[in-house]
C-alpha positions as CSV (number, residue, x, y, z in Angstrom):
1,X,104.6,98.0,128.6
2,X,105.6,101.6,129.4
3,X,105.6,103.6,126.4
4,X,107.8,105.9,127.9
5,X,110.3,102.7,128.8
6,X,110.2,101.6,125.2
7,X,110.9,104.7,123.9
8,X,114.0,105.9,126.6
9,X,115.8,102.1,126.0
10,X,116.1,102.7,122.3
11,X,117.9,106.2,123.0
12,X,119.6,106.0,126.3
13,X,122.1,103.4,124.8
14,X,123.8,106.0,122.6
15,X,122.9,108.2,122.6
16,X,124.7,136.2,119.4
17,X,124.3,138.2,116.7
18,X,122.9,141.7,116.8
19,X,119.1,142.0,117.7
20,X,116.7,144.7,116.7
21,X,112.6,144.5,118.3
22,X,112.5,142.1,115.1
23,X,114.3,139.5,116.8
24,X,117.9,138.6,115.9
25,X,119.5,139.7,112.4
26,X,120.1,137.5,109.7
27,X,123.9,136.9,109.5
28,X,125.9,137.3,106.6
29,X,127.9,134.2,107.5
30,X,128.8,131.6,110.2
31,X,127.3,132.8,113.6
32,X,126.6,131.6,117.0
33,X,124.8,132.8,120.3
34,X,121.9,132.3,122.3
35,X,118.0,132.7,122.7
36,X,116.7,133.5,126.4
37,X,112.6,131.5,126.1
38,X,110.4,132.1,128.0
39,X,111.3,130.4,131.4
40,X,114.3,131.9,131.4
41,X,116.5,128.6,129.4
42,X,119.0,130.0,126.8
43,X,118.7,127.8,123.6
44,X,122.0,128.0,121.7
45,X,122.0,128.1,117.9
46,X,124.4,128.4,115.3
47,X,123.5,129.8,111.5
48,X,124.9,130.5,108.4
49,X,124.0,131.7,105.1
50,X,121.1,134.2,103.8
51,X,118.2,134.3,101.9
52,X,114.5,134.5,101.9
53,X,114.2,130.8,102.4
54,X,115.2,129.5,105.7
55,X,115.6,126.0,107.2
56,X,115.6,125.4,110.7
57,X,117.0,122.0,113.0
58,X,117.6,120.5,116.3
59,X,120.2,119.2,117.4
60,X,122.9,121.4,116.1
61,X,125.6,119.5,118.1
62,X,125.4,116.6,115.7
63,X,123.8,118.8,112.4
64,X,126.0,121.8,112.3
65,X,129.6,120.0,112.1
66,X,128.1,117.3,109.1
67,X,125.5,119.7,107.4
68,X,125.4,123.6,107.9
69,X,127.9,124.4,105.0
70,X,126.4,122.3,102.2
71,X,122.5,123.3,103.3
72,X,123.4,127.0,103.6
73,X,124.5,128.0,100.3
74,X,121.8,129.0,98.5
75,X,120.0,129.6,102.1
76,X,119.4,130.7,105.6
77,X,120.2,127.9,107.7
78,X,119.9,127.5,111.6
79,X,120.5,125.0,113.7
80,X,119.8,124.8,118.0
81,X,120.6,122.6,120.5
82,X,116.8,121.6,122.8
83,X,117.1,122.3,126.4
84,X,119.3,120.1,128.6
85,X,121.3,119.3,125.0
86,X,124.5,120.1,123.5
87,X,125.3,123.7,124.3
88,X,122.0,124.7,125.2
89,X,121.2,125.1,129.4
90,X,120.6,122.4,131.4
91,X,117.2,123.5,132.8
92,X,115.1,121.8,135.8
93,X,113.7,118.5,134.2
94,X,110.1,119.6,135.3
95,X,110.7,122.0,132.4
96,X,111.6,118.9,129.8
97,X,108.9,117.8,127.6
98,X,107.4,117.3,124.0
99,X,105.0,120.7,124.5
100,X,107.8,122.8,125.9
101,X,110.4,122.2,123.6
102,X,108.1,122.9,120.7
103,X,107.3,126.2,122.4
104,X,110.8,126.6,122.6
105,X,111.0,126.8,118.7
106,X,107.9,128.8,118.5
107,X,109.8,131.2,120.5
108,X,112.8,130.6,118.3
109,X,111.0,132.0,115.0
110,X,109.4,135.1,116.6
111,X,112.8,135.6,118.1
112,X,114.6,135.0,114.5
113,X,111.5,137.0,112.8
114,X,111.0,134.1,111.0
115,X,107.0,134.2,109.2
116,X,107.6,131.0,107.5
117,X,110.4,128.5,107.6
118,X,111.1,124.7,106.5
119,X,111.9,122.1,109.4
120,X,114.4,118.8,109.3
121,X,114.3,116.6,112.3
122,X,116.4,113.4,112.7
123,X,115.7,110.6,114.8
124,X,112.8,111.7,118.1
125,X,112.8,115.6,116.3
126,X,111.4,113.9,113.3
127,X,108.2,113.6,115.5
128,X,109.1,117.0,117.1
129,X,109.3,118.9,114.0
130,X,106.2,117.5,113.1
131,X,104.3,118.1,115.8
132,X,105.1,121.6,115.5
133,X,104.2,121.4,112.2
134,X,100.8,120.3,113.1
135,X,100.2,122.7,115.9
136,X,101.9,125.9,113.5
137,X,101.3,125.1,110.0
138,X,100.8,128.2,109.1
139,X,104.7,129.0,110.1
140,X,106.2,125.6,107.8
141,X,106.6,125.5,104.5
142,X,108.2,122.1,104.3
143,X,109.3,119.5,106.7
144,X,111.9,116.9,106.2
145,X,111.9,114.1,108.3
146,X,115.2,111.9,108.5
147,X,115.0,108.5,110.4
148,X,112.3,109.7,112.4
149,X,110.8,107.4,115.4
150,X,107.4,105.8,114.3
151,X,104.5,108.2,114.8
152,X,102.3,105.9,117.1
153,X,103.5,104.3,120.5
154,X,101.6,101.4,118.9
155,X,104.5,101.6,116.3
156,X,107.2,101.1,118.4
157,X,105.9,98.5,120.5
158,X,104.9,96.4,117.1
159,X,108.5,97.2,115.9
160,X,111.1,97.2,118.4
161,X,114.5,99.4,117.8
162,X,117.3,96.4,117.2
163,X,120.3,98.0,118.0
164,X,121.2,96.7,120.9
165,X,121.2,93.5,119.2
166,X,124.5,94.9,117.0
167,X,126.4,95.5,120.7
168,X,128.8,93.8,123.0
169,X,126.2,94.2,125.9
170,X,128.5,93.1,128.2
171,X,131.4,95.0,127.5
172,X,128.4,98.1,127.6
173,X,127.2,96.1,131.0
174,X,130.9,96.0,132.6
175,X,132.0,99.8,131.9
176,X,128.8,101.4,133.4
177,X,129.4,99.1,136.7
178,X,132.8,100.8,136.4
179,X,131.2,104.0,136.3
180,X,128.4,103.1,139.1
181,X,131.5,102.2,141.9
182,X,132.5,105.6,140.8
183,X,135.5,104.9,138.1
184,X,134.7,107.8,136.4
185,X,133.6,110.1,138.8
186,X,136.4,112.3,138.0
187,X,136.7,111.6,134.4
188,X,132.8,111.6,133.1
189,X,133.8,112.5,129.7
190,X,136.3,109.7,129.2
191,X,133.2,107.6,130.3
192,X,130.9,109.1,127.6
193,X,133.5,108.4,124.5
194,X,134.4,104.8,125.7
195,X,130.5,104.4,125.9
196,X,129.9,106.0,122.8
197,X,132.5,104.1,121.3
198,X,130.5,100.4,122.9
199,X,127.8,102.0,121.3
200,X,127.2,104.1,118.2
201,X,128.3,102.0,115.8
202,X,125.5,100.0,116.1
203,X,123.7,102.8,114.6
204,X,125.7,101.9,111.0
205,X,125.9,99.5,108.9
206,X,129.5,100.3,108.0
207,X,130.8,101.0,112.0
208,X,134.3,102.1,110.7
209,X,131.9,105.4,109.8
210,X,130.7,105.9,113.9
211,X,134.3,107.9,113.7
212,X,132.5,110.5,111.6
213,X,129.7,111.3,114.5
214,X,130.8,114.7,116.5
215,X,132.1,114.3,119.4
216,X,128.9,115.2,121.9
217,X,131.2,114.1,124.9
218,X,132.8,117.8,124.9
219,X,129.4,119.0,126.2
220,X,128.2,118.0,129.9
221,X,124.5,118.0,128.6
222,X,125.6,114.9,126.7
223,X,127.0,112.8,129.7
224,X,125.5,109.9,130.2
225,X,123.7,110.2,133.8
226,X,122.6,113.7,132.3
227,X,121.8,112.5,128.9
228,X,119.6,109.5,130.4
229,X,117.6,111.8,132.8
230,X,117.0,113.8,129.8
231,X,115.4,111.4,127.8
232,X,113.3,109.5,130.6
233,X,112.1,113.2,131.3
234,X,111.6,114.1,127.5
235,X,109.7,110.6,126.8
236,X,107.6,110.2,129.7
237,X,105.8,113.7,128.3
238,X,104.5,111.8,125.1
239,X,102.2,109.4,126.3
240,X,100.0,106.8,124.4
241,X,100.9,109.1,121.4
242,X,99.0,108.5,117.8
243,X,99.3,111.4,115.3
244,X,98.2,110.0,112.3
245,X,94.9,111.3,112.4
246,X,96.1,114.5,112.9
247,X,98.8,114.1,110.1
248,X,95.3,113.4,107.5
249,X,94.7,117.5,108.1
250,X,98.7,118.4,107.5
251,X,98.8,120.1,104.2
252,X,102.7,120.6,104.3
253,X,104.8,118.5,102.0
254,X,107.0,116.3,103.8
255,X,110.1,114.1,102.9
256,X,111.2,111.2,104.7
257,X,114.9,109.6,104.3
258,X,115.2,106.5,106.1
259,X,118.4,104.1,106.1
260,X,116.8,100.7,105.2
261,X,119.3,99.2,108.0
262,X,118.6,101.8,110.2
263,X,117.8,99.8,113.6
264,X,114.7,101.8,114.2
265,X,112.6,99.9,112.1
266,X,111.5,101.2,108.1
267,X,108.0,100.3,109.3
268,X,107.7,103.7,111.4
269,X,109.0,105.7,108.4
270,X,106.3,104.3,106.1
271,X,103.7,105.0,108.4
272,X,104.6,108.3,108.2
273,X,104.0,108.3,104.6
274,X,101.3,105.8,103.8
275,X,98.0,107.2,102.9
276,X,99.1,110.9,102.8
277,X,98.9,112.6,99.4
278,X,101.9,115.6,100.8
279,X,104.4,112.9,102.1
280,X,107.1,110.9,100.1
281,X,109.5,108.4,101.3
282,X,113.1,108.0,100.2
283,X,115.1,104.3,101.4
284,X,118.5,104.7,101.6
285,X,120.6,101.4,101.5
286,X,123.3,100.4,103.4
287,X,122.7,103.0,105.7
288,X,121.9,102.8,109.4
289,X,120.5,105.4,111.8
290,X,123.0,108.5,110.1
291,X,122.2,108.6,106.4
292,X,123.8,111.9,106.4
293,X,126.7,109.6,107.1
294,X,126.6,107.0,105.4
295,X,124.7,107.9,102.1
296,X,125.9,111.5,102.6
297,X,125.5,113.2,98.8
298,X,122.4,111.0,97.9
299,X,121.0,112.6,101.3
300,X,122.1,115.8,100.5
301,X,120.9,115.8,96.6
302,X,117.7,114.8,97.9
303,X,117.4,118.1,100.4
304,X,118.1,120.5,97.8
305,X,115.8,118.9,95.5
306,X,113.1,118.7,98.0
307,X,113.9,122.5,98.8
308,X,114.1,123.7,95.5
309,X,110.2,122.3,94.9
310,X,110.5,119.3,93.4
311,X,110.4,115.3,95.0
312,X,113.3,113.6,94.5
313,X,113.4,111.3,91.9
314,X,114.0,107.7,94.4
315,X,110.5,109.5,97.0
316,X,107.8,107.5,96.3
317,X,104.5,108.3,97.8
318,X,102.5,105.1,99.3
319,X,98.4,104.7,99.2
320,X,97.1,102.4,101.8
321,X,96.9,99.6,99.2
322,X,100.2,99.9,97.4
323,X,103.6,97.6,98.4
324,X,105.6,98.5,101.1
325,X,109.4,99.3,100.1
């Protein structure tokens, strides 16, 4: 099967403050702009807080409305949107893949000054953030990886995301035809919240939550013809990935929070754990694929544990040998 397939079904379904030659100013509180890379794309972020200890995100269209205030008390916190999502531009989607978008954060922390700086990634930025992590370690201090896609294409072959098993498929089915004989051609946003709203509560086990999800319809990036051309762009880049091996040389301490409903299977989360002395899994229960959601302070508590240098009491490591949770 394509891996590229496998990997685009499971998502397409839901899915400036003053600079100096440093780079861009640390802001005293909530700010917003954007970052010109290299190719000429404008990446937006949004930041808040101060400190010597800063912790940088994707996907700051769904982080930044559910997490910036909490994570940016006691630290520097930004958040950016990837190419061709949320606020950031919609470049050509030649430019769209796995090695440019981690550029495009390299780019980011010489731009933000940044020498060192601790990484989250939820859902495909788990992988993201920690493939930068591998190709920059010297730049990460920590990396915390919340429902993260399995780290092998093997992975998500073996265990197949089981969403779409939680939908009405045929109400899904009978709105895009709508939208195929051009029902929505004038109206593509109404189109992406009655999809969203077919949709993203499959991604909780408690769907009167899926309310709680920002609103990515107010962004055209987030459509679902652009949204869909996005992913099949973003996915076809990563091949017949495997990064364990590189993960054995990864000397960054890592936490993983996975919801153990979470229709991308726990099996990927534990394999990003099992066998690696820096890594520790937390299972969050009920909780689907937005623990930040739906097991918001026991999610949060574990960050700011994790931040200030400690595990979390629930993270357990797991050796090769040891049962699974």
């Amino acid at each position: 099967m394509n891996i590229a397939r496998v990997i685009c079904w499971s998502y397409l379904i839901f899915l400036l403050a003053a600079c100096s030659e440093t780079g861009v100013h640390p802001p005293t509180e909530r700010t917003e702009g954007f970052v010109t890379v290299g190719d000429g794309v404008r990446i937006y972020y949004v930041e808040n807080g101060a400190g010597s200890e800063v912790l940088v995100a994707p996907a700051a269209l769904y982080l930044e409305p559910l997490l910036l205030d909490d994570l940016s008390v006691d630290r520097r916190v930004i958040f950016y949107d990837p190419r061709n999502r949320g606020q950031s531009d919609s470049a050509d989607l030649s430019s769209v893949s796995l090695d440019r978008q981690i550029e495009d954060l390299e780019e980011l922390r010489i731009e933000f000054g940044l020498e060192r700086m601790t990484l989250l990634g939820w859902s495909a930025y788990g992988l993201e953030m920690a493939v930068y992590a591998i190709r920059y370690p010297e730049h990460v201090d920590r990396l915390i990886q919340i429902s993260p896609i399995a780290p092998a294409a093997s992975l998500l072959e073996q265990f197949a995301d089981t969403r779409r098993q939680q939908m009405d498929l045929a109400a899904v089915e009978e709105l895009d035809q709508r939208a195929d004989s051009g029902g929505f051609d004038d109206t593509p946003e109404e189109y992406c919240r009655l999809r969203a709203a077919l949709t993203t509560p499959a991604s909780f086990v408690n769907p009167n939550l899926a309310n709680q999800v920002p609103d990515e319809c107010m962004h055209s990036n987030e459509w679902q013809a652009n949204r869909a051309k996005y992913f099949r762009a973003y996915f076809a880049t990563y091949g017949d990935f495997d990064w364990r091996e590189d993960l054995k040389n990864l000397k960054v301490p890592r936490l993983i929070i996975h919801g153990r409903e979470d229709g991308i299977p726990l099996e990927g989360a534990i394999a990003w754990v099992e066998g690696y002395s820096d890594a520790r899994l937390i299972v969050v229960s009920p909780s689907g694929h937005f623990p930040f959601i739906e097991q918001r302070g026991v999610v949060l508590a574990a960050i700011e544990t994790f931040l200030n240098g400690e595990w979390p009491k629930d993270a357990i490591a797991i050796s090769t040998d040891s049962d699974q949770p």
